[in-house]
C-alpha positions as CSV (number, residue, x, y, z in Angstrom):
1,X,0.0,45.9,30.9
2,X,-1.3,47.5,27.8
3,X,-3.2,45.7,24.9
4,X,-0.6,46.8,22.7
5,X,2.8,45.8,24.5
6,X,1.0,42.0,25.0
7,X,0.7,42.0,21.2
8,X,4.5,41.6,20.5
9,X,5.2,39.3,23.4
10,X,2.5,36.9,21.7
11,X,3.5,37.1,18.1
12,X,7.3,36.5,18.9
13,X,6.2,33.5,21.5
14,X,4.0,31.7,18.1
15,X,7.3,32.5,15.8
16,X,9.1,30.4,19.2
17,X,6.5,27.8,18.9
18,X,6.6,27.3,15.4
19,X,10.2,27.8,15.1
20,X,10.6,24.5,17.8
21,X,8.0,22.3,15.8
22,X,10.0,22.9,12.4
23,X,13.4,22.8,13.5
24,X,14.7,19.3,12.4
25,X,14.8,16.7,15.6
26,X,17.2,13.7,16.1
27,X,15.6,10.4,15.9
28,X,15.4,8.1,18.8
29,X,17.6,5.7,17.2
30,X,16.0,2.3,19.1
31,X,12.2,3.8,17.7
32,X,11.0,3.6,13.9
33,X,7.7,4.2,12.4
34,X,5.7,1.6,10.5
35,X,2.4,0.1,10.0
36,X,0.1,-2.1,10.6
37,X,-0.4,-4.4,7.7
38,X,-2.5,-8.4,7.6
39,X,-2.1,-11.0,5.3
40,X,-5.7,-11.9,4.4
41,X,-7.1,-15.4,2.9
42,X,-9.7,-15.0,0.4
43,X,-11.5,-18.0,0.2
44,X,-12.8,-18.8,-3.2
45,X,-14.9,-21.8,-4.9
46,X,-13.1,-24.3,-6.5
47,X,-15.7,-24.7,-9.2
48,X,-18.0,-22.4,-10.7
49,X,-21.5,-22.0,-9.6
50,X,-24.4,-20.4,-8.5
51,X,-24.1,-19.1,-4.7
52,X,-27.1,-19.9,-2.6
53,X,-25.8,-19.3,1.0
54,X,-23.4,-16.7,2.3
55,X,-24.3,-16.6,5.6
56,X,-21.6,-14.0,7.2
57,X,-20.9,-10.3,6.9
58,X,-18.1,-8.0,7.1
59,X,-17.1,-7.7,10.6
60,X,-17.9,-11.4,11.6
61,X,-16.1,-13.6,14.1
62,X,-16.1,-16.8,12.7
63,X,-14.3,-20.4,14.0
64,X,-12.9,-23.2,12.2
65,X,-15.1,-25.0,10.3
66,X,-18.2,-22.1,10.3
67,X,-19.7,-22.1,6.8
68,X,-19.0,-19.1,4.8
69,X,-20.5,-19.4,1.7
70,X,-22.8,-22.5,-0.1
71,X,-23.6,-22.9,-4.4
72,X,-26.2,-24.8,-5.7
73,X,-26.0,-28.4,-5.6
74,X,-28.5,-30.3,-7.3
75,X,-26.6,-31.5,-10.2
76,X,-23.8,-33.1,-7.7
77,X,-25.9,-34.7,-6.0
78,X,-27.5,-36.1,-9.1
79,X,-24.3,-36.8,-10.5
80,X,-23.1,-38.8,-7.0
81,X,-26.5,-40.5,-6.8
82,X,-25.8,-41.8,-10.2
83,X,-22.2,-43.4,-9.7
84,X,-23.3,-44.5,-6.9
85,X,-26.3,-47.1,-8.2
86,X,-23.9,-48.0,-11.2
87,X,-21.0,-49.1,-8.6
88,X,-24.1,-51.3,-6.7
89,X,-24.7,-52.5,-9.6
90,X,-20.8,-53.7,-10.9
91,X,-20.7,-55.0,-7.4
92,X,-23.6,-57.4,-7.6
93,X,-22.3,-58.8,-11.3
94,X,-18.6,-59.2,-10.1
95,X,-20.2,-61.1,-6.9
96,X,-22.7,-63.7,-9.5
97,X,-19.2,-64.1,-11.4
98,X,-17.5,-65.1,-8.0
99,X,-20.1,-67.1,-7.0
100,X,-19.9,-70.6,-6.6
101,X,-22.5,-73.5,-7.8
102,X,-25.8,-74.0,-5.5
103,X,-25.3,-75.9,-2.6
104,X,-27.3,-78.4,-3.2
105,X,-25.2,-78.8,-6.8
106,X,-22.2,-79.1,-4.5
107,X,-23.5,-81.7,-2.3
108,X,-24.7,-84.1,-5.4
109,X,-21.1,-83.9,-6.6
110,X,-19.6,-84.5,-3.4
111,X,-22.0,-87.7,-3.4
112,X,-20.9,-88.6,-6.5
113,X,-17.2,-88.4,-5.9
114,X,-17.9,-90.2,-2.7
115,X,-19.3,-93.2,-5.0
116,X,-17.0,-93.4,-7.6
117,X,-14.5,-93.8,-4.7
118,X,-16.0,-96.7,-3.2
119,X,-16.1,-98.3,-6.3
120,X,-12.8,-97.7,-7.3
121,X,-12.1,-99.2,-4.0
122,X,-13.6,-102.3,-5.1
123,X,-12.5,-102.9,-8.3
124,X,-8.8,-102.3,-6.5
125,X,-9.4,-105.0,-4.4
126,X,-11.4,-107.5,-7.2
127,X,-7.5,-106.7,-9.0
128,X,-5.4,-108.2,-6.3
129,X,-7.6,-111.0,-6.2
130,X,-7.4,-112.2,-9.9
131,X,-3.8,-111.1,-10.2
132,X,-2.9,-114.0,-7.1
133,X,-5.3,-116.7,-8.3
134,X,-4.2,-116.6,-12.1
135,X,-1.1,-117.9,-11.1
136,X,-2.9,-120.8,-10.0
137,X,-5.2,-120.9,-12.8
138,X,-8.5,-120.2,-10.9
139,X,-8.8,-116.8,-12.2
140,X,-8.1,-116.9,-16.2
141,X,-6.2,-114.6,-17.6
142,X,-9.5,-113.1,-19.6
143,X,-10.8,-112.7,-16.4
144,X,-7.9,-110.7,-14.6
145,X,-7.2,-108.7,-17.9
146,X,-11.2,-108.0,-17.3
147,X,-10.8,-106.7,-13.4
148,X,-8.0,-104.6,-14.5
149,X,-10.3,-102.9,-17.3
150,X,-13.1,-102.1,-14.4
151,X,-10.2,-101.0,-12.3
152,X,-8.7,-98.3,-14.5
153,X,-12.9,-97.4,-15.6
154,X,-13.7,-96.9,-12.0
155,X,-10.6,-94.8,-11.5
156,X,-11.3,-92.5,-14.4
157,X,-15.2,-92.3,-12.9
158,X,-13.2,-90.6,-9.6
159,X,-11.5,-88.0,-11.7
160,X,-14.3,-87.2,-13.4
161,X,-17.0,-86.6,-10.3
162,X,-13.8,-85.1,-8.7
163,X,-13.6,-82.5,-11.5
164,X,-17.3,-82.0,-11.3
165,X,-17.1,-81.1,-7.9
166,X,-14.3,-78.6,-8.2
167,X,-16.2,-77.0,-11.0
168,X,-19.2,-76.3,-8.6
169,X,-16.7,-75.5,-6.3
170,X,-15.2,-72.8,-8.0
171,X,-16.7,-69.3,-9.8
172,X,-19.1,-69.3,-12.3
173,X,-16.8,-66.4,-14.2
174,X,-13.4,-66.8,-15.4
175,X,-10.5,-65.5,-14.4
176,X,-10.3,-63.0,-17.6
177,X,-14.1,-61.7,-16.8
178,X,-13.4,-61.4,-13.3
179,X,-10.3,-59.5,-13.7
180,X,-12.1,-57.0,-16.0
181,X,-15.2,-56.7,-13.5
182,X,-12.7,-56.0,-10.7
183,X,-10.8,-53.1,-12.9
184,X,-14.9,-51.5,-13.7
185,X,-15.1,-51.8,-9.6
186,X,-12.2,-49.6,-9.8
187,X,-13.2,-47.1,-11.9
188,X,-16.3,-46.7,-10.2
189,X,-15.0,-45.8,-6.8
190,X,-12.6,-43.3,-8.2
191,X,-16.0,-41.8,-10.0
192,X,-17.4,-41.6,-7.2
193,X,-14.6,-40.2,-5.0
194,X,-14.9,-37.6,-7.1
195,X,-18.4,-36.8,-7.5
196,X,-18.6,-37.1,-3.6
197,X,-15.3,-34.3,-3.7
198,X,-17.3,-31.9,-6.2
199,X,-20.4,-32.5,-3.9
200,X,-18.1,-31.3,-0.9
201,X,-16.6,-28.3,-2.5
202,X,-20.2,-26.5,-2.7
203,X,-20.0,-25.7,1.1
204,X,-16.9,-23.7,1.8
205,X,-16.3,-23.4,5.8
206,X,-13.9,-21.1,7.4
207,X,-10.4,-22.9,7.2
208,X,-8.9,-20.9,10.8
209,X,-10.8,-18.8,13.1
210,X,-11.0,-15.4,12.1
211,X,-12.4,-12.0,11.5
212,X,-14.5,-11.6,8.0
213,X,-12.8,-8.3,6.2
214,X,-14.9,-8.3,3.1
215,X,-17.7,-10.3,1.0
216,X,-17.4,-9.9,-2.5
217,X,-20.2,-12.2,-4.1
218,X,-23.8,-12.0,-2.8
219,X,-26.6,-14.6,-3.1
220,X,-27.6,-15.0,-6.7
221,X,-24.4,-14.4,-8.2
222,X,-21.7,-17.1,-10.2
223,X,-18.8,-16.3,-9.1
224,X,-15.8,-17.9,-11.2
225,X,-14.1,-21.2,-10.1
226,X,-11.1,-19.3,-7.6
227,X,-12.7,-15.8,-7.8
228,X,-12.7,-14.7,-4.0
229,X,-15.9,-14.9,-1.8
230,X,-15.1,-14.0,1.7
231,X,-11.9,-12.4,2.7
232,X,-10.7,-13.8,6.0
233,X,-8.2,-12.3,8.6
234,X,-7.0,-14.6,11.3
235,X,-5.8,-13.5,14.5
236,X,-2.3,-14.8,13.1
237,X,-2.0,-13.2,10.0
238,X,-1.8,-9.7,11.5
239,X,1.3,-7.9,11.3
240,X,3.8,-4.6,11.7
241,X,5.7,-3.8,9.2
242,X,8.6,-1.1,9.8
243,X,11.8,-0.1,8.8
244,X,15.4,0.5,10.0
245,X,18.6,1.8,9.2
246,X,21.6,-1.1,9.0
247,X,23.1,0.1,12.4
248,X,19.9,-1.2,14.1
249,X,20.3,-4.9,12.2
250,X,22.5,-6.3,15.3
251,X,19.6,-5.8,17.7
252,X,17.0,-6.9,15.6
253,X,15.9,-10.8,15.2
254,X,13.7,-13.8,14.7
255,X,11.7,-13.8,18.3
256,X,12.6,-10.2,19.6
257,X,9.9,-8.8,21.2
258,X,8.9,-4.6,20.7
259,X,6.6,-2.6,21.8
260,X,3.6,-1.2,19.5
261,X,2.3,2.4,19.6
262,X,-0.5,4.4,18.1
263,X,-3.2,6.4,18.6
264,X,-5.7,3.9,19.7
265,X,-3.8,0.8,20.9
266,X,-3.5,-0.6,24.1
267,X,-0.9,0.6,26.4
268,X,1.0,-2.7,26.4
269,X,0.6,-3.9,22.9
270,X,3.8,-5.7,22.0
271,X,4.9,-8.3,18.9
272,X,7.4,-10.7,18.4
273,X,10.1,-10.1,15.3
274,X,9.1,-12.6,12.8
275,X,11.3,-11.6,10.0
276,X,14.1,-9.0,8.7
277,X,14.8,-8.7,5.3
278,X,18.3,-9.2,4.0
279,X,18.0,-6.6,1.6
280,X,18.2,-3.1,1.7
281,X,15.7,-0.9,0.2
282,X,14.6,3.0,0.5
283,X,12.5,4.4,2.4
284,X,8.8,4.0,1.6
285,X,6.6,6.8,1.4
286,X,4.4,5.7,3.8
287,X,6.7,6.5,6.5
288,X,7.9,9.6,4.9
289,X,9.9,12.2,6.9
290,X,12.6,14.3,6.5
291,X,14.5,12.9,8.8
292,X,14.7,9.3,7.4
293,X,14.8,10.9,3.6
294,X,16.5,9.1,0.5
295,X,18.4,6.7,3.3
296,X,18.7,2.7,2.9
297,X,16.3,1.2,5.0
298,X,15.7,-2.5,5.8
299,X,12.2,-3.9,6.4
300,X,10.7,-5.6,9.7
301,X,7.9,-8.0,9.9
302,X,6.7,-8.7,13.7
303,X,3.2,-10.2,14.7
304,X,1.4,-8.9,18.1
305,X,1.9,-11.7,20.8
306,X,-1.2,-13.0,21.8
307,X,-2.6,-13.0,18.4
308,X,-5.4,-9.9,18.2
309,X,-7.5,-8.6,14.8
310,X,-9.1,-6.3,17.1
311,X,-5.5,-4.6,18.0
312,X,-4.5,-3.0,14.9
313,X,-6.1,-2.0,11.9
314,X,-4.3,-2.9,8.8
315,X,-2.6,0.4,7.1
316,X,-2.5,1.7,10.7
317,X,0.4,4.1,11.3
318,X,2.4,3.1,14.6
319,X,5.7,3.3,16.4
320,X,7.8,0.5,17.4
321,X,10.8,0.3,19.9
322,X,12.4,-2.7,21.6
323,X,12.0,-3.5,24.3
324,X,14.4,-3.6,27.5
């Protein structure tokens, strides 16, 4: 065939090609485009301060409890190290205000009670002797009124070495000092709680195994107290979003599971619908087409089941479809 008669056979067979890619398509009505999309946790310092570790970089796997980032600590410690000796020192004057006398001071008043007793003991019985024989006029009434005088003397003597003793028995402080000792006791653990908490929120660790995304401090800088560090992605956090008309709602729910598509994924990626949102909205432009133009959509949240940052990329285009 002659160069000239292939000519029109190929021009009118690219006008057939491009005629077919243009020509509107119908939808597969159980597939919809979306996107891949994560919900990252940027880890920030609760207080303000210089940064003196940051021991990971972007790209990172990292597990729970991996240190991500440290700030200069020297003035907490001081801080804790200070509290600390002032609460040993509280301690030791609420225990001398608790403490009883020496014990050899209890023993002497213990003796002394002991003595007083026994001679109580005899000036009972010396009574009951005069009070019988004054009746027969042995013992003269001087004399009885006499043993009762010694009697009532030697039972004061008991109170008083008994009150002795309980006074070496019992603290050294009083009640109103101890009380106020105890509530400075108080105070000082609750310093020091929180001196030991400040001292603990210099070293941030990862809170959930993950993937770093970002750093946005370096060594040497003071980042604000809740200004992001390190921008974490766990495997969990990783999601498709997508969207659907309302006559796919009645096959879409909680625990569905669909099948994942895109230029680089795995052949059997799937997810598991975590969400569906009850309102409607339109089409966003990210998924723009002429097909699904200006029409009410409703958006789709489902996570890839088992959990995998290396399976999408987030802002990842990507078709979905249930699965049988």
């Amino acid at each position: 065939m002659k160069p000239r008669a292939v000519l029109p056979l190929l021009l009118l067979l690219a006008v057939g090609l491009a005629a077919w890619h243009w020509y509107p398509k119908t939808p597969d009505p159980n597939t919809w485009q979306g996107y891949a999309d994560a919900e990252f946790v940027r880890i920030g310092p609760p207080l303000q301060g210089l940064l003196t570790q940051v021991p990971v970089k972007a790209g990172d796997t990292v597990q729970a409890g991996q240190l991500l980032f440290a700030q200069d600590d020297a003035n907490d410690k001081a801080s804790r190290d200070e509290i600390a000796a002032r609460l040993t020192e509280n301690q030791a004057r609420l225990a001398n205000l608790q403490a009883t006398g020496r014990e050899v001071e209890i023993t002497q008043a213990a003796a002394n009670v002991a003595d007083a007793g026994a001679a109580l003991a005899r000036a009972l019985k010396d009574l009951e002797r005069a009070e019988a024989l004054v009746k027969t006029q042995v013992v003269s009434v001087q004399q009885r009124d006499q043993a009762r005088a010694e009697a009532l003397s030697a039972a004061a003597k008991v109170q008083a070495a008994q009150a002795v003793l309980d006074l070496r028995r019992s603290p050294t402080g009083r009640a109103q000092e101890i009380g106020a000792q105890t509530a400075v006791l108080a105070e000082n653990r609750a310093q020091l709680a929180q001196a030991e908490w400040r001292l603990a929120q210099r070293r941030m660790v990862a809170p959930a195994a993950g993937q770093i995304a970002d750093i946005y401090a370096r060594v040497g800088e003071t980042p604000n107290a809740g200004a992001p560090v390190v921008s974490l992605l766990p495997p969990e956090n990783l999601l498709v979003r997508f969207f659907v008309p309302e006559t796919a709602l009645a096959q879409l729910h909680a625990g569905v599971r669909i099948g994942i598509a895109c230029d680089s994924c795995r052949a059997d990626l799937t997810a598991a619908i975590s969400f569906v949102s009850p309102r409607a909205e339109y089409t966003p432009p990210v998924i723009y087409s002429e097909a699904t133009r200006s029409k009410l959509v409703y958006m789709v949240e489902a996570r890839p089941t088992p959990p995998d940052v290396h399976a999408l990329k987030p802002g990842q285009p990507v078709t979905v479809r249930v699965l049988p």
